[in-house]
N, C-alpha and C positions, 0 to 999 in steps of 0.2 A: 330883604336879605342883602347885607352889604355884598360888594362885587369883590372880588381877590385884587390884592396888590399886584401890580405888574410891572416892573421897571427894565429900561433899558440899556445897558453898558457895551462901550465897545470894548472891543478883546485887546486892543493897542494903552488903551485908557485905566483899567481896572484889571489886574492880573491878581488879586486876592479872592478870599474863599467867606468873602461877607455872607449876612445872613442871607436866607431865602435857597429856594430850588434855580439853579443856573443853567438852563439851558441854551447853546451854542445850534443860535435859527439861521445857517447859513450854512447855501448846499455846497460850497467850495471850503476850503482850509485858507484862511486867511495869509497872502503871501510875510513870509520872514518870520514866521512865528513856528517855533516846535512846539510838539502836542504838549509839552509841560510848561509852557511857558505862561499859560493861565487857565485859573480852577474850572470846569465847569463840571457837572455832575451825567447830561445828555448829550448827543450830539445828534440834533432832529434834525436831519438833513431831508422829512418828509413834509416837514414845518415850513421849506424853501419855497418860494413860486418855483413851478416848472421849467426846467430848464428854456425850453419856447418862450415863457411870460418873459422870463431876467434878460432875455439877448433881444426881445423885442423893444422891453421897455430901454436898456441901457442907459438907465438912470439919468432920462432924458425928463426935467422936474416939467416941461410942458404936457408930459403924458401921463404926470402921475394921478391923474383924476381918471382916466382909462383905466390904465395899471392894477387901482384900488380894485374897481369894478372887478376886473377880471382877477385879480389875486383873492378877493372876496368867494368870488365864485370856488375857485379852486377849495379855498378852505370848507365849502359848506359841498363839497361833494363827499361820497361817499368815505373816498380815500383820505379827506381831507380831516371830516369829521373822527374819523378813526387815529387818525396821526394827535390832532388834537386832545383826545379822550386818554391815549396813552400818555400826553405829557401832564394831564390832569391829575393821573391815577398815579405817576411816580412821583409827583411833587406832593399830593396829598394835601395837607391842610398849609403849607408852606407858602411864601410867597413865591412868586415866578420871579426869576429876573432872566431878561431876552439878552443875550450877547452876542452882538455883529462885529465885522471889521466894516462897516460900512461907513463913509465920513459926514456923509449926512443922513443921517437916522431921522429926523422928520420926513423927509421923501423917501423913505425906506420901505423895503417889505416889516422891517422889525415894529414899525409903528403902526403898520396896519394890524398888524396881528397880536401887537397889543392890545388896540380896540378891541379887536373880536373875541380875545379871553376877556376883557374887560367886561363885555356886555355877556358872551356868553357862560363863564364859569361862574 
């Protein structure tokens, strides 16, 4: 069974309403931006690490192998798995595409949680 498309855009970078399902995986509103200033169709703010994980980690890239771990977890709890299933069931057969304001999106939650739809959907 091939695995769903997932791609990642930051909300500064790509303000168009390209193909795929858009969901916006960041639990803050990205500063200097108004809500119209780029497409997205969701706004999972339950998709976020935990406020606790994000101010622990503080995108500190020496912990992001901790980070993983524990962002991992969070997704495969209960809350996690539900938050997940819901962005499954409104994108439907569409692709995903994740939108962070984040500047480095390889140390990012957005890349973890690519993987995890990656493997998991």
């Amino acid at each position: 069974m091939p695995s769903r498309a997932v791609d990642i855009e930051r909300v500064y970078d790509h303000p168009g309403a390209e193909a795929g399902f858009r969901v916006f995986v960041d639990k803050l509103w990205p500063r200097g931006l108004r809500k119209d200033s780029f497409h997205y169709d969701d706004w999972a703010k339950d998709l976020a690490p935990s406020s606790d994980l994000r101010h622990w980690y503080s995108h500190d890239v020496a912990e992001f192998g901790e980070f993983r771990s524990r962002y991992l977890a969070e997704l495969e709890s209960t809350d996690g798995r539900s938050a997940v299933e819901r962005v499954l069931d409104l994108a439907g057969d569409r692709p995903l595409v994740l939108l962070t304001a984040t500047k480095d999106v390889e140390h990012s939650h957005a890349a973890v949680l690519r993987q995890f739809l990656e493997e998991t959907a």
